[in-house]
C-alpha positions as CSV (number, residue, x, y, z in Angstrom):
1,X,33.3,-10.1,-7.4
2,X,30.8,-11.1,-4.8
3,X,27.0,-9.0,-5.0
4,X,28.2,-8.2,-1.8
5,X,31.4,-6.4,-2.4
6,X,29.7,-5.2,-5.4
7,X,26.8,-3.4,-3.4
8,X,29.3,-2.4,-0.5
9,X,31.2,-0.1,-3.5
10,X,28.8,1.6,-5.3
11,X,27.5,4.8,-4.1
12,X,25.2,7.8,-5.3
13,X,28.5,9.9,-6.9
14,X,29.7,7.1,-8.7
15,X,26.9,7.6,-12.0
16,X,25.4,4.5,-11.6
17,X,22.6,3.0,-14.5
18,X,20.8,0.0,-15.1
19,X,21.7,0.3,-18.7
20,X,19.8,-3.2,-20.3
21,X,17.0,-5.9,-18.9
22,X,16.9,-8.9,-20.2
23,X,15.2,-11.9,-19.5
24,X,14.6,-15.5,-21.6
25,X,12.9,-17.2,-19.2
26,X,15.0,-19.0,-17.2
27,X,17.8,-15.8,-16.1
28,X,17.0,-12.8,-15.4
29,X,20.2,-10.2,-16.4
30,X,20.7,-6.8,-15.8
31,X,23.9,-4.8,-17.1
32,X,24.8,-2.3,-14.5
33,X,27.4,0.4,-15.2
34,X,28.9,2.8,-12.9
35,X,32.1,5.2,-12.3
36,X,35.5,3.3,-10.9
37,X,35.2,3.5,-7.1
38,X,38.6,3.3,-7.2
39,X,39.2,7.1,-8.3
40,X,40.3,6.2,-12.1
41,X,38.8,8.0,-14.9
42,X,36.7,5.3,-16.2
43,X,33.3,3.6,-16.0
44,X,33.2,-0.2,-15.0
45,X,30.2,-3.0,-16.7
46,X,28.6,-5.8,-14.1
47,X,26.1,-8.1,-15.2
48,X,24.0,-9.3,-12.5
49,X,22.6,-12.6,-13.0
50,X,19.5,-13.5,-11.0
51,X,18.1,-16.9,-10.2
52,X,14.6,-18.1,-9.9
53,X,13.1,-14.9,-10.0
54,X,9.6,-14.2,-8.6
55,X,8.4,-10.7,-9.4
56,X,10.3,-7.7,-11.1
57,X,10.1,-4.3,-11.6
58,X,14.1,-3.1,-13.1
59,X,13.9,-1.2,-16.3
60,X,17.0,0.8,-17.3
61,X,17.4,4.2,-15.6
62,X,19.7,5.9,-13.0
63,X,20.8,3.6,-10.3
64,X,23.0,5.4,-7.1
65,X,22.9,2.1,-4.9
66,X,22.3,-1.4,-4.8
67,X,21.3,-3.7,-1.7
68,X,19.7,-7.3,-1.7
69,X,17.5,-8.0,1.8
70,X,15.9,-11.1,3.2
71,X,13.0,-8.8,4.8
72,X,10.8,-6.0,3.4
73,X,7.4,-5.9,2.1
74,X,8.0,-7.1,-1.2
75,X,8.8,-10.4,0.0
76,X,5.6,-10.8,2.2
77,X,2.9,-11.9,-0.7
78,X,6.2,-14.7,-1.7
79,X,7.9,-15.7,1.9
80,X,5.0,-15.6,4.3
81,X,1.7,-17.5,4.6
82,X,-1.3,-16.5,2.2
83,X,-4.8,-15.7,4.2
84,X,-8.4,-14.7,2.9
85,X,-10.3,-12.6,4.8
86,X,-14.6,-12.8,4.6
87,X,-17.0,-10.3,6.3
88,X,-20.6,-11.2,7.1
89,X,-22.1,-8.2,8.0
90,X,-22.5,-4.5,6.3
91,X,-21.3,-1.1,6.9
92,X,-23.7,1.8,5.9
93,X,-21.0,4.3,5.8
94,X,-17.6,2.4,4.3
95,X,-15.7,5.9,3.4
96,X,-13.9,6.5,6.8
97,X,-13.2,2.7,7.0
98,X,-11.3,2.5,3.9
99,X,-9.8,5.6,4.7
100,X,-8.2,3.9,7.7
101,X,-7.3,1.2,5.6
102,X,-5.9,3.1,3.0
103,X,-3.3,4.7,5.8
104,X,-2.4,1.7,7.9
105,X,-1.9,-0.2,4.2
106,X,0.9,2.8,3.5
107,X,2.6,2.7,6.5
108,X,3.1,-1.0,6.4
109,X,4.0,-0.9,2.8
110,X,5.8,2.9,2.1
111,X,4.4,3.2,-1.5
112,X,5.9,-0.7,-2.5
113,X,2.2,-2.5,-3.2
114,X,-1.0,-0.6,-3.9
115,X,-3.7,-1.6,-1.4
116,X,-5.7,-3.2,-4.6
117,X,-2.9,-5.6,-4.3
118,X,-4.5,-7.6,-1.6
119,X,-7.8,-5.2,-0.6
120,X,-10.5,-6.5,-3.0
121,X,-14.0,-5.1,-1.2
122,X,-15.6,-1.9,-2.5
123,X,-17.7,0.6,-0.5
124,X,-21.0,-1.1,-2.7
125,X,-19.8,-4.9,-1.3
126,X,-19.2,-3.4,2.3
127,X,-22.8,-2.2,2.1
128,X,-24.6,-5.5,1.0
129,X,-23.0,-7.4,4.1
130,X,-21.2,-10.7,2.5
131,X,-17.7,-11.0,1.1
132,X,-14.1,-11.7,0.2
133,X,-12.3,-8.6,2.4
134,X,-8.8,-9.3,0.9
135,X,-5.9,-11.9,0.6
136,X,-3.0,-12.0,1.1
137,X,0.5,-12.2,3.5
138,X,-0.8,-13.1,6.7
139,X,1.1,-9.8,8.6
140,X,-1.0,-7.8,6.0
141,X,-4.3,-9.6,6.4
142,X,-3.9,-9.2,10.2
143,X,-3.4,-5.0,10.0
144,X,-6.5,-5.1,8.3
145,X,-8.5,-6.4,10.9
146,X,-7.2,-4.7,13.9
147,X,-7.9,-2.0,11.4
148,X,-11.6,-3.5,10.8
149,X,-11.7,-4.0,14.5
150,X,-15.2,-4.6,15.5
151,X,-17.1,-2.8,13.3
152,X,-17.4,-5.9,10.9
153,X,-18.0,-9.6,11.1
154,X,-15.2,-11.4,9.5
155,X,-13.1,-14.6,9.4
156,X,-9.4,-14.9,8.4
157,X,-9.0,-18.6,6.3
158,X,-5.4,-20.0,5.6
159,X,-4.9,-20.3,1.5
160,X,-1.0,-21.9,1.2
161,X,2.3,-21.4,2.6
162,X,4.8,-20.4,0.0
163,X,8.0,-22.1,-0.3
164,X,9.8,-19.1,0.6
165,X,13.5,-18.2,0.9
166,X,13.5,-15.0,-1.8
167,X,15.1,-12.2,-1.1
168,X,15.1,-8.9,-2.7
169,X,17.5,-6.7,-4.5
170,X,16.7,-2.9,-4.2
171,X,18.2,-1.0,-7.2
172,X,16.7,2.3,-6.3
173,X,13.5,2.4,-6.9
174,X,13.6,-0.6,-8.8
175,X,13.5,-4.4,-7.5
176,X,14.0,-7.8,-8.3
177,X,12.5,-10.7,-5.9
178,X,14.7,-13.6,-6.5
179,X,16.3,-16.6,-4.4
180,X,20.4,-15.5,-5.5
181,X,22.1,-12.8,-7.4
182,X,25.7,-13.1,-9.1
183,X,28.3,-10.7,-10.4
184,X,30.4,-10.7,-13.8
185,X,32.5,-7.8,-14.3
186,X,32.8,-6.9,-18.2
187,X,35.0,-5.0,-20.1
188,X,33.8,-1.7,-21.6
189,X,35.2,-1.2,-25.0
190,X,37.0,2.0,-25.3
C-alpha cells in the first residue's frame, strides 16, 4: 500500500493512533494503527517509514487523518532561501511594533512556528538603534518588513539556499518534514 492510498482511507471514525516513534538515526518509523476501513471488526498496523528526515514533532497520541504536502509553513525555514534582516535605526516605543509582528507572524504561520523562531530583536535592541531583526525563509523575512514598513532602517542579506525538495506529513497535530514516506502493513496479533 502506497502513503497515498493509505492517507486516502483513514478518517476521524476509524480510531486512529500513533502508537510508537522510533528513530536510530538513519529512519525515522512510526507504527500507526487504526480501525478496518473496510467495515470488519478489526484494527489494522502500518509502519511508516520516513526518509531523510529534517525536523519532527510525532509522539504517540490520537491520530484521525493523515496527509503528506509539498507546501505549508513548515517547509519554508528547509525549501526556500534563508535571509537576515539588520535595522540601523531605533524605535522609542517598540510595543505596538511587535504587536503587529506578533499578528502578521500568526497568520502566516497558524500556530506552526513561534515568532522566536526567526524574530530575534527585543524591545531593549529596537531602542539602542543597531541589530540582527530576524532570519529566516525569505517569504517570512519579507512580511516582516512590509510589517516594519518605514518606521525602521533595515537591510535584508541572503544567508543560503537550501537544497530543498521535503515535504511534510501532517498526522494531526503532529508532523514529520521529510523527502519520502513508505507504507508496510503489519499483522496485529490476535
Amino acid at each position: 500500500m502506497s502513503f497515498d492510498e493509505l492517507s486516502e482511507s483513514v478518517y476521524e471514525d476509524l480510531d486512529g493512533h500513533i502508537v510508537t516513534v522510533s528513530n536510530d538515526g538513519k529512519t525515522y518509523r512510526i507504527i500507526f494503527e487504526c480501525d478496518d476501513w473496510c467495515g470488519q471488526e478489526r484494527r489494522r498496523r502500518f509502519e511508516l517509514i520516513f526518509q531523510d528526515v529534517a525536523e519532527a514533532n510525532a509522539t504517540p497520541s490520537t491520530c484521525e487523518y493523515l496527509h503528506i504536502v509539498d507546501e505549508h509553513p513548515l517547509l519554508w525555514q528547509h525549501n526556500d532561501e534563508s535571509v537576515s534582516m539588520f535595522f540601523s535605526s531605533a524605535l522609542s516605543e517598540p510595543q505596538s511594533l511587535l504587536g503587529q509582528l506578533y499578528e502578521a507572524h500568526e497568520a502566516l504561520f497558524g500556530g506552526w512556528r513561534k515568532l522566536s523562531d526567526y524574530w530575534y530583536a527585543s524591545s531593549g535592541l529596537l531602542r539602542t538603534g543597531y541589530g540582527l531583526l530576524a532570519e529566516g525563509p525569505r517569504r517570512v523575512i519579507e512580511e516582516y518588513a512590509r510589517v516594519v514598513g518605514d518606521s525602521l532602517r533595515y537591510s535584508i542579506i541572503h544567508r543560503h539556499s537550501p537544497r530543498g525538495k521535503y515535504r511534510v506529513v501532517l498526522l494531526n497535530d503532529c508532523y514529520v518534514v521529510c523527502s519520502s514516506v513508505s507504507v508496510n502493513e503489519q499483522e496485529l496479533s490476535v
